[in-house]
Structure formats: C-alpha cells, structure tokens
C-alpha positions in Angstrom: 94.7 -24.8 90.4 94.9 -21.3 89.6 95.6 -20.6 85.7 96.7 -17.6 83.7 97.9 -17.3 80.0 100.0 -14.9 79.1 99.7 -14.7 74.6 102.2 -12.6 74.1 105.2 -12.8 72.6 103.9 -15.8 72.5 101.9 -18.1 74.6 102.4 -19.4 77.9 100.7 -21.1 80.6 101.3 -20.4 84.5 99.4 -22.3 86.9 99.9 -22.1 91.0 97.8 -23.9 93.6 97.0 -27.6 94.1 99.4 -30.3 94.5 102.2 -28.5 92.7 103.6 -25.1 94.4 103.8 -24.0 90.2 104.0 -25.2 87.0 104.4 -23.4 83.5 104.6 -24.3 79.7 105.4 -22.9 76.5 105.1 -23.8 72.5 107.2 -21.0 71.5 108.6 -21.9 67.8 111.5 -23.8 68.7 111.5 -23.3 72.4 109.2 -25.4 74.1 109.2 -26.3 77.5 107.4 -27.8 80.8 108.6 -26.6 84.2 107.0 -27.4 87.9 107.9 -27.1 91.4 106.3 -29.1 94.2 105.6 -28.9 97.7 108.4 -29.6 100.3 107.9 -33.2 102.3 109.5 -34.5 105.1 111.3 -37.7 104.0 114.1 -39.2 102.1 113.5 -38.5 98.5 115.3 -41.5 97.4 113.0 -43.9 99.7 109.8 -41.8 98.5 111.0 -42.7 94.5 111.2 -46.5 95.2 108.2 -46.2 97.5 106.5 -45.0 94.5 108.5 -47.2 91.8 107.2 -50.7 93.3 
C-alpha cells in the first residue's frame, strides 16, 4: 500500500493500493474514525459473507 500522512489540523492517515481500493483514519480529539473502500467482485455479497462466516 501506498501511505501518506497529512499532520495538520491534525493527523490523518490515507493509504491506496493493495487489497483495499482506500482506506483512511483519524485520532482527532473527539473525532476519531476508520473508513475503507474495497475492490468491486463479481458475486452475491450475501453468499460471499456466509462463505466467509463458516
């Protein structure tokens, strides 16, 4: 993956490449948060979650 941190206001963290299309976080005082988008798949997602469930 690809990284870059941005410090200010305050820090967050990008990332692109991989197996995720992007992800970001951030520790902000009172705002913190993880977001991520993956990579499109042919399939049903429901059958792909209990595939993956067990």
């Amino acid at each position: 993956m690809d990284v870059r941190v941005v410090e200010s206001p305050s820090y967050v963290v990008y990332a692109t490449g991989g197996p995720v299309e992007g992800l970001s976080f951030s520790t902000s005082p009172g705002n913190y948060y993880i977001t991520g988008t993956s990579l499109c798949v042919p399939g049903d997602a429901d059958e792909i979650r209990k595939q993956d469930n067990g």
